[in-house]
Wavefront OBJ file of the C-alpha trace (Angstrom):
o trace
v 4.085 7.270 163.557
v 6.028 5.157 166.005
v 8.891 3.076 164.777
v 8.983 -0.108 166.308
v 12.996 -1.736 166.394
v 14.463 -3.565 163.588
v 14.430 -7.028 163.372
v 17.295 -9.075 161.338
v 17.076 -10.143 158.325
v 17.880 -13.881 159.057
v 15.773 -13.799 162.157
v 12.737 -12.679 159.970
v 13.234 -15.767 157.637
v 13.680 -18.341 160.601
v 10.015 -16.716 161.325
v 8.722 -17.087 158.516
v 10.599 -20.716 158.042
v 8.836 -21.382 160.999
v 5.493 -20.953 159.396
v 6.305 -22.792 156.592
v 7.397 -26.075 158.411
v 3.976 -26.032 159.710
v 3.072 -27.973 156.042
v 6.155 -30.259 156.565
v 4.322 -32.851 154.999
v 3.970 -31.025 151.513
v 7.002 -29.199 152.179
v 9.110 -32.852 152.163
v 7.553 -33.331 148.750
v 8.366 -29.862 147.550
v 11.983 -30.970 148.464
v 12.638 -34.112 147.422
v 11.297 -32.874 143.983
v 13.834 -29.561 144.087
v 16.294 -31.925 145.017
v 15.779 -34.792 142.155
v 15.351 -31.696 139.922
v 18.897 -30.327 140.711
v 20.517 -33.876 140.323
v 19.590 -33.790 136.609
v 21.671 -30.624 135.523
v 25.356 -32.454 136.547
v 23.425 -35.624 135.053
v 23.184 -34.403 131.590
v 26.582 -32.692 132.175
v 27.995 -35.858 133.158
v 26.395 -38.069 129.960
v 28.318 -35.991 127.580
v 31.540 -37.411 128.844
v 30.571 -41.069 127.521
v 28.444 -39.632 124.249
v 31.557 -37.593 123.074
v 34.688 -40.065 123.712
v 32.659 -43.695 123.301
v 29.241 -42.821 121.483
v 30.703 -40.254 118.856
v 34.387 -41.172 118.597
v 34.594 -44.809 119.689
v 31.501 -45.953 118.289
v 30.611 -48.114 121.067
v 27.056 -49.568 120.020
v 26.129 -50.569 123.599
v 26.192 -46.732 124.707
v 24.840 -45.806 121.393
v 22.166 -47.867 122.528
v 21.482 -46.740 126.000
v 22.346 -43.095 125.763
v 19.324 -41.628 123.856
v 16.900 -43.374 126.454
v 19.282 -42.133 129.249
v 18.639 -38.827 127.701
v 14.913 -38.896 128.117
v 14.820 -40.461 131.219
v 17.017 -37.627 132.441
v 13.990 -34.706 131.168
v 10.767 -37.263 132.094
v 12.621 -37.168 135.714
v 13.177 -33.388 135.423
v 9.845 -33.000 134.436
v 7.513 -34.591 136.786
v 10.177 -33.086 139.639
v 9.667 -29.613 138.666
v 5.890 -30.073 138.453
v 5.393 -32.027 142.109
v 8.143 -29.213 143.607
v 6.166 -26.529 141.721
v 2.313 -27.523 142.846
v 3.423 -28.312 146.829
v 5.590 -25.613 146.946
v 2.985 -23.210 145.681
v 0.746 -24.904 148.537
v 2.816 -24.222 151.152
v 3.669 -20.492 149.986
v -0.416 -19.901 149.483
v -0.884 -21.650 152.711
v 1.582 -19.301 154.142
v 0.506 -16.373 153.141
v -3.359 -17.414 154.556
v -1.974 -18.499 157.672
v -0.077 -14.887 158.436
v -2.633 -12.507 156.728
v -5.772 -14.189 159.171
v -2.909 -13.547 162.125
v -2.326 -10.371 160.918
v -6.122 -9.963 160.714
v -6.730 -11.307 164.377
v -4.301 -9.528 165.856
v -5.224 -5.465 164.396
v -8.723 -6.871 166.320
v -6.817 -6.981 169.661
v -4.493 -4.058 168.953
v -4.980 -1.376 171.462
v -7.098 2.356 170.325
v -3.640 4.185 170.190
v -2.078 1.718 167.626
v -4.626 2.814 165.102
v -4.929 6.545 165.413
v -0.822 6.861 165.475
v -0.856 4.414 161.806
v -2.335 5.607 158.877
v -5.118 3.207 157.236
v -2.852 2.599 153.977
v 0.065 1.599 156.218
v -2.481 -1.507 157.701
v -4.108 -2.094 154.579
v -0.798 -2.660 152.872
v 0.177 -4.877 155.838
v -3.005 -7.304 154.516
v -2.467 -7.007 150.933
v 1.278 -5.517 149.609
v 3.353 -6.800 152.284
v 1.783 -10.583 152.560
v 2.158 -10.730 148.382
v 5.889 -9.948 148.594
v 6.394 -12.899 151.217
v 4.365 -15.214 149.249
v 7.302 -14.541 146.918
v 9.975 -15.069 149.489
v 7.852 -18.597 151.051
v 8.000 -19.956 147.548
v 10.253 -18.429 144.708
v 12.804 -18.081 147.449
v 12.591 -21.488 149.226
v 12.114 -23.088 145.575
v 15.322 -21.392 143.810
v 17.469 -21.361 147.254
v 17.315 -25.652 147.539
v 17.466 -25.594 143.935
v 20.141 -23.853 142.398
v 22.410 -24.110 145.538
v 21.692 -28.207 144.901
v 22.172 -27.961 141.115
v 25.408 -25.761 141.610
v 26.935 -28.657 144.750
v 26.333 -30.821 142.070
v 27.780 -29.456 138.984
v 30.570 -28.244 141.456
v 31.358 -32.146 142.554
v 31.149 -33.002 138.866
v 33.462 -30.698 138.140
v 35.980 -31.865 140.984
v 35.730 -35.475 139.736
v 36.204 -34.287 135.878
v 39.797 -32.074 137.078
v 39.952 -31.241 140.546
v 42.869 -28.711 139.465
v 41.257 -26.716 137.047
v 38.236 -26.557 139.517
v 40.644 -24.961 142.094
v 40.615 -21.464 139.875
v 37.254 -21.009 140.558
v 38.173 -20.587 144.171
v 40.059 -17.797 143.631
v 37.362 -15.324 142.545
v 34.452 -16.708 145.413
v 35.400 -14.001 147.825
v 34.901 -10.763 145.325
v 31.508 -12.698 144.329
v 30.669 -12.708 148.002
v 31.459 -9.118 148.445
v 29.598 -7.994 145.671
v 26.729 -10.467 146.742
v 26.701 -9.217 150.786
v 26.518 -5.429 149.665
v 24.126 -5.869 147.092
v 21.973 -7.564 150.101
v 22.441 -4.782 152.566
v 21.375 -2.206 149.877
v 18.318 -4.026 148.495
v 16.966 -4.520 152.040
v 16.938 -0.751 152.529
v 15.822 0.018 149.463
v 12.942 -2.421 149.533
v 11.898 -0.919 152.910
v 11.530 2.328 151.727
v 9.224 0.783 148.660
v 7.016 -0.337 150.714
v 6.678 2.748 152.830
v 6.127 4.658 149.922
v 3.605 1.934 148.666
v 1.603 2.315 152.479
v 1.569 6.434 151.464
v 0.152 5.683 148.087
v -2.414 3.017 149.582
v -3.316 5.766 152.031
v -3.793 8.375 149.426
v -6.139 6.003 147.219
v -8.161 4.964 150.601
v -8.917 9.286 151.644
v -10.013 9.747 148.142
v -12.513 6.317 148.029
v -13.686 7.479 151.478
v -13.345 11.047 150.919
v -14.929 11.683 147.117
v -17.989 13.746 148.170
v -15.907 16.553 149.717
v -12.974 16.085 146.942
v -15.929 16.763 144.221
v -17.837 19.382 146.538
v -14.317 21.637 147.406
v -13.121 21.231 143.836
v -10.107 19.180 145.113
v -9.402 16.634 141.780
v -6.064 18.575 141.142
v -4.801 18.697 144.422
v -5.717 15.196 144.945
v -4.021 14.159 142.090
v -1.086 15.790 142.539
v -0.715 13.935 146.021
v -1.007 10.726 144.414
v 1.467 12.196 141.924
v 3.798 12.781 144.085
v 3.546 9.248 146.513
v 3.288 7.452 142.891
v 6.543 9.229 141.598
v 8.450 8.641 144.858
v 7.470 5.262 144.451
v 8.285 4.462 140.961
v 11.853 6.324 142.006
v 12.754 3.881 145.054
v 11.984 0.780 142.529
v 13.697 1.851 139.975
v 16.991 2.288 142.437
v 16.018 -1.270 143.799
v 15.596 -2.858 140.221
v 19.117 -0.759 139.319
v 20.956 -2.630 141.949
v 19.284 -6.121 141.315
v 20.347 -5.797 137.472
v 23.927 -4.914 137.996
v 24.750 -7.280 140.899
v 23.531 -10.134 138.633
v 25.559 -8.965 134.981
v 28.934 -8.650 137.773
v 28.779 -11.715 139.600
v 28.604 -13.566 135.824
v 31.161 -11.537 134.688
v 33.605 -12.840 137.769
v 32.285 -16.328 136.913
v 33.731 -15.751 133.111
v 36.679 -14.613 134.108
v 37.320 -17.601 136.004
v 35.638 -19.245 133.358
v 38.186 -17.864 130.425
v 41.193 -18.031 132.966
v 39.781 -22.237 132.723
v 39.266 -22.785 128.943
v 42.833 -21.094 128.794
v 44.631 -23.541 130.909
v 42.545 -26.608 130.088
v 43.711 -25.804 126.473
v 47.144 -26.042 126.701
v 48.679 -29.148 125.240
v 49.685 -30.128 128.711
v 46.645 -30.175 130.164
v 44.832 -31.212 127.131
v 46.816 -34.661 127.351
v 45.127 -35.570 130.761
v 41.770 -35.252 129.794
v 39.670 -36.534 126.851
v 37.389 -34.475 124.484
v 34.798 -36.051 126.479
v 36.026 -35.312 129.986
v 36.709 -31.794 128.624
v 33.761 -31.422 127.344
v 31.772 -32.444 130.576
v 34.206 -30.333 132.233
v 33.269 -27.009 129.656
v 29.403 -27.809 130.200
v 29.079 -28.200 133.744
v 30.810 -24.778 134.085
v 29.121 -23.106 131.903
v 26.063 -24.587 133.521
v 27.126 -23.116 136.356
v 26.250 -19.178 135.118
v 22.305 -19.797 135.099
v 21.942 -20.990 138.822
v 24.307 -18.166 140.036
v 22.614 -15.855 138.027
v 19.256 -17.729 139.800
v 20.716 -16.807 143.445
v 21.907 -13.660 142.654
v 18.466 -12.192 141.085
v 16.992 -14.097 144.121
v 18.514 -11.897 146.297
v 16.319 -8.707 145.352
v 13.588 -10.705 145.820
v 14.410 -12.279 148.950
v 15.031 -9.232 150.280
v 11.761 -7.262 149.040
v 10.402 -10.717 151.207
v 12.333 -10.008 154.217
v 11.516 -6.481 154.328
v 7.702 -7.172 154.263
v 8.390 -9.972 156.868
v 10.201 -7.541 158.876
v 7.144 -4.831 158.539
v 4.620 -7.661 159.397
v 6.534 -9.496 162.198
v 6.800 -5.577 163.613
v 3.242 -5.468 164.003
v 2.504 -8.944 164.808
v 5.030 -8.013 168.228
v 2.885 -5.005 169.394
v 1.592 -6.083 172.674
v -2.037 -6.030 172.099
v -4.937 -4.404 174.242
v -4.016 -4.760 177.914
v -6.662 -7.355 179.643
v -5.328 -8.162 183.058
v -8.746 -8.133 184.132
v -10.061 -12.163 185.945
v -13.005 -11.114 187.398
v -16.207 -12.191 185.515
v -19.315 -10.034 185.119
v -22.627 -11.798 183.960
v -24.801 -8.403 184.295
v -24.600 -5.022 186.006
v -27.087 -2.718 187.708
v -25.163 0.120 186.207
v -23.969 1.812 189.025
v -20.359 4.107 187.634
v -18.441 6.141 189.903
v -15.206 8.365 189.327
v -12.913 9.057 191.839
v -10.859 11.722 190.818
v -10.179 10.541 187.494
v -6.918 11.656 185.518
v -5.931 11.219 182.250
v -3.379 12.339 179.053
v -2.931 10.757 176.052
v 0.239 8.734 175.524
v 3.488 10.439 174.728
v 1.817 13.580 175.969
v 2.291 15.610 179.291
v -0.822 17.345 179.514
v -4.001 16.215 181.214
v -6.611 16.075 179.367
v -9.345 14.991 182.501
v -8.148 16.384 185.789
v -9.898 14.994 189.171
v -13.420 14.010 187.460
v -15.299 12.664 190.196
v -19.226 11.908 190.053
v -21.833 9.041 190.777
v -24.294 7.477 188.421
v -26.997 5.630 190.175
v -28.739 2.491 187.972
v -30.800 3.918 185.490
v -30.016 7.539 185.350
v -29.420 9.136 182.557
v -26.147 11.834 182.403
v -25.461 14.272 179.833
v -21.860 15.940 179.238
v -21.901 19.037 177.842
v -19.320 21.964 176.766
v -17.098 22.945 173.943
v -15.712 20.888 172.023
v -11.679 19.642 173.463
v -13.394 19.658 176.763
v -13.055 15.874 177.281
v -16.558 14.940 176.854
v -15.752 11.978 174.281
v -12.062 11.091 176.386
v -14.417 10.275 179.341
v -16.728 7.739 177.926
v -13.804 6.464 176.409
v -12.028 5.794 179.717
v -15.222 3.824 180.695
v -15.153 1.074 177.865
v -11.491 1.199 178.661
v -9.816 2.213 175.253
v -7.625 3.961 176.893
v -6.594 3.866 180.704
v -6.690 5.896 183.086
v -3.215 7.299 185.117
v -4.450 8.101 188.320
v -8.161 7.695 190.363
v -10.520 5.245 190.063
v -13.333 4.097 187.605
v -15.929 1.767 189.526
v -18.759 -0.313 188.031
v -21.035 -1.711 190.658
v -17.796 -1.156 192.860
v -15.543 -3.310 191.200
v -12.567 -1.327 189.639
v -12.410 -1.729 185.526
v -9.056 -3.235 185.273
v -10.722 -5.862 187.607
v -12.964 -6.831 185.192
v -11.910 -9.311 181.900
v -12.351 -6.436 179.225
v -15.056 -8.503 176.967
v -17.481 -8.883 179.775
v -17.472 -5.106 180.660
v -17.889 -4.276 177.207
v -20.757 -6.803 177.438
v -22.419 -4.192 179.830
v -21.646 -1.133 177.337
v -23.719 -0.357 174.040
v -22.771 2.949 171.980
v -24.168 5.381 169.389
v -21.404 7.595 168.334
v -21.300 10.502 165.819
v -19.243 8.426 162.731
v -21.987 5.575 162.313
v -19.977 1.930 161.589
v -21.985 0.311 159.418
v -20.958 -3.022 157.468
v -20.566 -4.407 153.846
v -23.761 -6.465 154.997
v -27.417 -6.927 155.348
v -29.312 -4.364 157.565
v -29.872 -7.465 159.465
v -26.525 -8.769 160.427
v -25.863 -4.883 161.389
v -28.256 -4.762 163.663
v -27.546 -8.360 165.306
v -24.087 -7.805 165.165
v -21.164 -9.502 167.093
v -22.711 -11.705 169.676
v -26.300 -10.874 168.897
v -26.092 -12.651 165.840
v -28.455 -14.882 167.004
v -31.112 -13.254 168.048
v -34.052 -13.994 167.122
v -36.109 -12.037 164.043
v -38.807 -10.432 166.363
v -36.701 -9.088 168.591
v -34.326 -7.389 165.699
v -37.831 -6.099 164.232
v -38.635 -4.603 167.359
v -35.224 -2.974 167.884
v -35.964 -1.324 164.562
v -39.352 -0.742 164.799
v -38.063 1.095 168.349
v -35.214 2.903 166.705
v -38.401 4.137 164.163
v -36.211 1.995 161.120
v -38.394 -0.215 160.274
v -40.676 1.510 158.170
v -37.858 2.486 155.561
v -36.446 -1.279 155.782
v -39.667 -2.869 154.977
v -39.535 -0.425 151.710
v -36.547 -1.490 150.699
v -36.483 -4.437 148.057
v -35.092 -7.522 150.358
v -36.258 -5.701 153.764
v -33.865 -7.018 156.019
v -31.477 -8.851 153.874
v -30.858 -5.971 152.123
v -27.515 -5.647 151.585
v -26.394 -1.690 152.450
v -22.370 -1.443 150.753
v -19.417 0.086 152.208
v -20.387 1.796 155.444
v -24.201 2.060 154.228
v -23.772 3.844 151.906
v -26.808 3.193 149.526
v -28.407 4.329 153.052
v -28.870 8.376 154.096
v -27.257 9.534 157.211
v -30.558 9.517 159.272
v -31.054 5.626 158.014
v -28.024 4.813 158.815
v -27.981 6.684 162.859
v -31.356 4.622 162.949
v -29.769 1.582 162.162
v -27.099 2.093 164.781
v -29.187 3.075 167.262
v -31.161 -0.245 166.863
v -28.159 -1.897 167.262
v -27.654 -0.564 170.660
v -31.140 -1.092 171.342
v -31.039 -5.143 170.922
v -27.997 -5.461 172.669
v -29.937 -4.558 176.302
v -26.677 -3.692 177.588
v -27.580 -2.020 181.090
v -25.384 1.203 180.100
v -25.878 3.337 177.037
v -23.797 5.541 175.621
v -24.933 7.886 173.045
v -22.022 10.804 171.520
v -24.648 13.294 169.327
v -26.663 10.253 168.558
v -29.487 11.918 166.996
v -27.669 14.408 164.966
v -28.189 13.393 161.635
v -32.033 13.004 162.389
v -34.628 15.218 160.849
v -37.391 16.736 162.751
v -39.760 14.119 162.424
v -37.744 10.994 163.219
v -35.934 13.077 166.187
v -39.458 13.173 167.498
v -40.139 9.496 167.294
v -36.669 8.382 168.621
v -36.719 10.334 171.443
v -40.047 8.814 172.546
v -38.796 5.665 171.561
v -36.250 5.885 173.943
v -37.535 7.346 177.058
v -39.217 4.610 176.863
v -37.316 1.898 176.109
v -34.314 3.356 178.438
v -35.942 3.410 181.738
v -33.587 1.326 183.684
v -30.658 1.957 181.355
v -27.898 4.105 182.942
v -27.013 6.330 180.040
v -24.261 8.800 178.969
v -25.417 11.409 176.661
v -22.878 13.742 175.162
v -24.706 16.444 173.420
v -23.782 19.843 171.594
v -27.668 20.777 171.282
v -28.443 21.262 174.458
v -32.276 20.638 173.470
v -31.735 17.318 173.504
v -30.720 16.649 176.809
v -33.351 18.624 179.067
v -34.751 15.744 180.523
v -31.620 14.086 181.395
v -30.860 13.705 185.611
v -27.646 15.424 185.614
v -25.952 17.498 183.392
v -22.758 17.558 183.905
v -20.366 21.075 181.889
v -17.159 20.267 181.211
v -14.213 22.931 180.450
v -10.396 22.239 179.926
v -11.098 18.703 181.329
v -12.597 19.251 184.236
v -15.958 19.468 185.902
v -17.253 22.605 186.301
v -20.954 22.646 186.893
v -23.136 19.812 187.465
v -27.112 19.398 187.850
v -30.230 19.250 186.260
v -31.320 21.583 183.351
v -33.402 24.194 185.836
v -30.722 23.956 188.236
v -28.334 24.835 186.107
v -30.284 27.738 184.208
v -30.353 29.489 187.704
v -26.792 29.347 188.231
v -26.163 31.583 185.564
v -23.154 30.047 184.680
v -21.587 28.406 181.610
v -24.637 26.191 180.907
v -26.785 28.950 181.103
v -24.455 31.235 178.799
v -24.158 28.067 176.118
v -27.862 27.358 176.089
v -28.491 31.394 175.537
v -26.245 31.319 172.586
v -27.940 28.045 171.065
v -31.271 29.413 171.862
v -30.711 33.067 170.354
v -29.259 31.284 166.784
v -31.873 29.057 166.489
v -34.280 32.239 167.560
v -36.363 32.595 164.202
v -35.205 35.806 162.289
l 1 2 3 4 5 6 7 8 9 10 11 12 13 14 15 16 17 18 19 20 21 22 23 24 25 26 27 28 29 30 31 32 33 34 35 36 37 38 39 40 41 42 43 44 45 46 47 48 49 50 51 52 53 54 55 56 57 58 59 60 61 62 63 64 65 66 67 68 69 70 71 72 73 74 75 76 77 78 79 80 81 82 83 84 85 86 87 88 89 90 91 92 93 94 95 96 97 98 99 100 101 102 103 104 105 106 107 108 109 110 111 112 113 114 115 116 117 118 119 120 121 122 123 124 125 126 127 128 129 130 131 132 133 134 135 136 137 138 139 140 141 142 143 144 145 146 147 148 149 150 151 152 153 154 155 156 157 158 159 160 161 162 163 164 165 166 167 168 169 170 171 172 173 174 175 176 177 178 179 180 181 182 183 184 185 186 187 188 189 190 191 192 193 194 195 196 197 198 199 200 201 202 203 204 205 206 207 208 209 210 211 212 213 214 215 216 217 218 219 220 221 222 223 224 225 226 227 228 229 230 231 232 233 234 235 236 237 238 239 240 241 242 243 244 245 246 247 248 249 250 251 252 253 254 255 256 257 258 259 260 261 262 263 264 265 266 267 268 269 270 271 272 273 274 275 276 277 278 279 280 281 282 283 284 285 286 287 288 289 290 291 292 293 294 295 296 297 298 299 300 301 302 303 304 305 306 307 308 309 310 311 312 313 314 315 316 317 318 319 320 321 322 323 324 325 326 327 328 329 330 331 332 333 334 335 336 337 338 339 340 341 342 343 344 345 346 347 348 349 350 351 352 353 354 355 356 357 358 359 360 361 362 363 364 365 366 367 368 369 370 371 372 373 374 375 376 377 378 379 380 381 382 383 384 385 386 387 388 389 390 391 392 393 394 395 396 397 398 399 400 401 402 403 404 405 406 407 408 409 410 411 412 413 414 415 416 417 418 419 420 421 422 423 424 425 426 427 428 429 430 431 432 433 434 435 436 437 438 439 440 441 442 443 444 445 446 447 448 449 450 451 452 453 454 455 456 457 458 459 460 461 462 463 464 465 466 467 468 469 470 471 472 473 474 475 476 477 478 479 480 481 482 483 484 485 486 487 488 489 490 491 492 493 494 495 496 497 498 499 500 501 502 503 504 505 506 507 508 509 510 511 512 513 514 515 516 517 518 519 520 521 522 523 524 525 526 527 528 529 530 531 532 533 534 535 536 537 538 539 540 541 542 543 544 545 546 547 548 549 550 551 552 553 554 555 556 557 558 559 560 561 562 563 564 565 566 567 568 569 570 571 572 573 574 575 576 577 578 579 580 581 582 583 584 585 586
């Protein structure tokens, strides 16, 4: 898997800040509540100054009168902060989190071929679902405790000033070993969290091969090794969060312990009968309270800082993937419709990251309407050359020509306008057999011509057995379907779409004898006109095509029809001898 650079931690928050101001308006509110809540701590730390020296010991009935209102007026305004903070900063941080998943969505649709087949699927899974959680966490429970308890410690911090500005100067002294212990408690939760969710994309990608995979699990008796795997990814896991959680718990329990050491080194001096005749019980009392009040919003920050940094390290992971350069589209030439004429001009071709071509010099001509076969072994580079013409990958060298304009001329979505496919792994949806059929921008179409595509593709006499016919809903990748259903249902896919060129990869495999029959018919019919790729492996079922063309090692060796190529006596003729002698009946 490529690793894409790191990005810094504070630049990954002004990112994500960045979404977040996007909901100013219920961000102000959030705010002004955090803010109005934090005022109330040195408040109530500042009301027991007058309750102890003129409510208490002076007996002064006009603050005996006011101060138990002042009291609840000081927890109704806490209140009904905490709650308008709570509810708009929970907006914003849900709003977030929307806002980056669907971009995180949009952009894996734009993402070039290579991206996913170098990424496992658990490692982009967990970039919709893991990683987006853990900045919910950072967008709100960091935002909300950051304004809060930095505001609610200013303030206790001023009160504290005001009460005794020189025993306030002692907690000075110990802010530098609570910002050392603070910075490298940072540095090592970032890693660690980093590595969590790594191991958290392995486990995701274990769990998605065994949903996908259970048939062969059950079939090749695999339930222990399987579960060892997960295991394994769940015990590495549960390791790497329990070192997190181990640094999170003693940064907090140290950075209190500095604050009572300044705390005691306080108490001690306040107490002394020198100091003690400078301040009242009151003042020392308001004095005692607002420092000890101090302990929960440090202990606040300091617990935030695992969690901000879990946040960051998702942000990090997802602003990573949100900066690969999507699929390359330089193309401003528009395309309405083709006559389907494709030439190569010798074509050549490796994979990235990789010095060996994989097509060398492929050069042919396909007229409108033809229909070409590729045939030979299987690494040949049979499925790499269709490839090259929808333009999932790109070619190095040579040219690929459609109606004689050259494919990076062309804006990508209008070539793959032209294009329909069948390939080997049938994509079928969570969805009705309709809206697989009519899928993308053939949602529209109208209901007799998806019957007909069907009926073409020989799949509607199994749909209109099925309960809700068309609306029948098929599950993950059809799989209330069989494998024959299913190809049917692809190939009537590629049937509405009237795309000029077809492009079928073994699209009849999974076909039994009967419906192979039909479909075939179906389609030399309904192909006339279409210029079609066929890549085959039985060789029976490209006979009639109008060029076959053998590959081996990436290149062309022999090219022509099926007679033509019998007489050469070559490798088409050796490869249909050895297909023909095992399916020979014994």
């Amino acid at each position: 898997m490529s690793q894409s650079p790191r990005i810094a931690g504070l630049q990954v928050y002004r990112r994500l800040a960045s979404y977040s101001l996007r909901y100013w308006p219920y961000l102000s509110f959030a705010i002004l509540g955090l803010l109005i809540g934090a005022i109330t701590q040195p408040m109530f730390a500042y009301i027991m100054g007058p309750l102890l020296d003129k409510a208490i010991l002076q007996r002064d009935p006009e603050v005996i009168a006011w101060l138990p209102l002042g009291i609840m007026g000081i927890f109704l305004l806490r209140g009904v902060a905490m709650f308008v903070s709570g509810y708009f900063m929970g907006l914003v941080g849900r709003s977030v989190v929307q806002q980056i998943r669907g971009d995180v969505f949009n952009h894996l649709l734009r993402l070039p071929v290579p991206y996913f087949q170098q990424h496992s699927a658990g490692s982009l899974l967990s970039h919709l679902t893991f990683y987006t959680d853990q900045l919910a966490t950072a967008a709100t429970r960091g935002i909300t405790v950051l304004i809060q308890e930095t505001a609610t410690i200013i303030g206790l911090l001023a009160l504290m000033f005001y009460r005794s500005w020189q025993l306030s100067l002692g907690l000075l002294i110990i802010l530098p070993l609570i910002t050392i212990v603070i910075l490298y408690a940072t540095k090592r939760l970032r890693r660690l969290s980093q590595h969590v969710q790594n191991s958290m994309g392995e486990v995701t990608q274990i769990s998605n091969e065994l949903v996908q995979g259970y048939k062969v699990v059950r079939i090749f008796n695999g339930e222990q090794y399987e579960s060892q795997r997960f295991k394994q990814a769940n015990e590495h896991n549960m390791q790497l969060e329990m070192k997190r959680l181990l640094t999170e718990l003693l940064s907090t329990p140290l950075v209190q312990f500095l604050v009572a050491v300044a705390l005691a080194a306080i108490v001690y001096i306040a107490t002394r009968e020198s100091t003690l005749e400078t301040l009242s019980p009151g003042i020392f009392m308001s004095f005692i309270l607002a420092m000890i009040m101090l302990l929960t919003p440090l202990r606040n920050l300091t617990q935030l800082n695992g969690q901000l940094q879990r946040g960051i390290a998702a942000g990090e992971s997802i602003f990573q993937l949100l900066d690969e350069p999507a699929e390359v589209d330089t193309g401003t030439r528009h395309l309405e419709g083709c006559a389907g004429r494709v030439e190569f001009k010798n074509v050549g071709f490796s994979y990235p990251n990789m010095d060996k071509l994989v097509l060398k010099n492929i050069s042919f001509t396909v007229n409108p309407g033809q229909k070409i076969a590729l045939v030979g072994r299987s690494g040949s580079g049979k499925t790499t050359l269709v490839n090259l013409l929808v333009r999932f990958y790109d070619y190095q060298t040579g040219q690929i020509e459609l109606d004689g304009l050259s494919l990076p001329e062309l804006r990508l979505q209008d070539l793959r306008r032209q294009i329909a496919y069948v390939g080997q792994d049938i994509v079928l949806f969570n969805d009705t057999i309709r809206n697989n059929i009519a899928y993308g921008e053939m949602q529209s179409a109208p209901l007799a011509r998806i019957r007909a595509a069907a009926e073409a593709a020989h799949a509607l006499e199994f749909i209109e057995q099925l309960p809700q016919g068309l609306d029948t809903v098929i599950g993950d990748n059809g799989v209330l379907l069989s494998g024959g259903q299913r190809q049917r249902l692809a190939i009537a896919r590629a049937i509405l779409s009237e795309a000029p060129i077809l492009i079928l990869d073994e699209a009849t495999s999974a076909l039994d004898t009967e419906s192979e029959r039909h479909i075939k018919a179906g389609l030399e019919h309904l192909l006339q006109g279409r210029t079609t790729f066929m890549i085959a492996h039985r060789l029976s079922t490209i006979e009639n095509a109008d060029c076959i063309l053998v590959m081996h090692d990436g290149e062309i060796i022999e090219s022509g029809t099926h007679t033509e190529l019998l007489s050469l006596n070559g490798q088409y003729a050796r490869l249909h001898a050895m297909q023909f002698s095992e399916s020979a009946p014994v």
